[in-house]
C-alpha positions as CSV (number, residue, x, y, z in Angstrom):
1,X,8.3,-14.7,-27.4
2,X,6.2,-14.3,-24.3
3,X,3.2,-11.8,-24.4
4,X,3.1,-11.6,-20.7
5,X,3.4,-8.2,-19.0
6,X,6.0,-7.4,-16.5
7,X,3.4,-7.6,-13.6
8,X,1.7,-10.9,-15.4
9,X,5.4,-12.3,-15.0
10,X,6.1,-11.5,-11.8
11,X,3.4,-13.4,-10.1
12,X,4.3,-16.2,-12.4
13,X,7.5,-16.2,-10.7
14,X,6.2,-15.8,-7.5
15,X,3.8,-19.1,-7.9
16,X,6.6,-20.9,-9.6
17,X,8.6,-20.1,-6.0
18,X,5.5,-20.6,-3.6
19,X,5.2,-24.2,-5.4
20,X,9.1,-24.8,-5.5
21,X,8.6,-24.1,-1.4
22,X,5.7,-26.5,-1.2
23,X,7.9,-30.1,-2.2
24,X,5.3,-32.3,-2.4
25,X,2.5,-30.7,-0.5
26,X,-0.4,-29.8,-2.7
27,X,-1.9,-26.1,-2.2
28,X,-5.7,-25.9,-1.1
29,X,-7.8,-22.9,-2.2
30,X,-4.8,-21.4,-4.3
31,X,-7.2,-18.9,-6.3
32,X,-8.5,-17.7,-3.0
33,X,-5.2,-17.3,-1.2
34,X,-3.5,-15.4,-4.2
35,X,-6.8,-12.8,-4.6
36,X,-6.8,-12.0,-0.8
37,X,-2.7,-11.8,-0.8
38,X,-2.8,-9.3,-4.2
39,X,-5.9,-7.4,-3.1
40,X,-4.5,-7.0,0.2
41,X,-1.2,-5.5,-1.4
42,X,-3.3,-3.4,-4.1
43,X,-5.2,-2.2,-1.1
44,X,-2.2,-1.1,0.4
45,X,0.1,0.6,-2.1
46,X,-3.4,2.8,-3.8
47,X,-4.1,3.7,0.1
48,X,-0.1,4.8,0.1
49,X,0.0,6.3,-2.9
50,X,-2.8,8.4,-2.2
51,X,-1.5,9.4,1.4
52,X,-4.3,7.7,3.1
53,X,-7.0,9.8,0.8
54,X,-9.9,7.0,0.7
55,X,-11.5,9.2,-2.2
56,X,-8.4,9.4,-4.2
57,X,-7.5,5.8,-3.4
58,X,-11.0,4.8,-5.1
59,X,-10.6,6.8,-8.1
60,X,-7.1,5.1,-8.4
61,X,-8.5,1.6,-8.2
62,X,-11.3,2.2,-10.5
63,X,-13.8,1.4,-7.2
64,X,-16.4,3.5,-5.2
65,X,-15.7,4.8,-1.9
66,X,-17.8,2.7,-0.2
67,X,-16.5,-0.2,-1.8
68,X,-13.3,0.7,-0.5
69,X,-14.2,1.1,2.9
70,X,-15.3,-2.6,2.9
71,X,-12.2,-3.8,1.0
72,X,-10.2,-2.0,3.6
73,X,-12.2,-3.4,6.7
74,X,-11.8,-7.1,5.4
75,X,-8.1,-6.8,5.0
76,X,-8.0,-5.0,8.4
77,X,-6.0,-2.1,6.8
């Protein structure tokens, strides 16, 4: 029985495809690539889900404001 989570599985999945795509080539920097693509997303869906609210976006993500503001300048978002 697997203890994974729903969300734990899913990017299991989604590596298990990205590496299916690959073939043979070998991946460089995976760790980095996956953190930029999943903050990115997070980024995206808390500033969504908070209608653009920075503030409430924050709270959601457990972050400061300011922190956020950087976050969101990185990922040009």
């Amino acid at each position: 029985m697997s203890t994974a989570t729903p969300l734990e599985q899913a990017v299991r999945d989604q590596l298990d495809r990205y590496f299916a795509d690959l073939g043979d080539s070998t991946p460089h920097d995976l760790l980095s690539m996956v953190n930029s693509c999943v903050e990115r997303t997070v980024l995206q869906v808390a500033m969504e889900r908070s209608e653009g609210n920075q503030t409430h976006a924050a709270d959601l993500l457990g972050i400061t404001r300011g922190t956020l503001r950087k976050k969101l300048q990185t990922h040009q978002i």
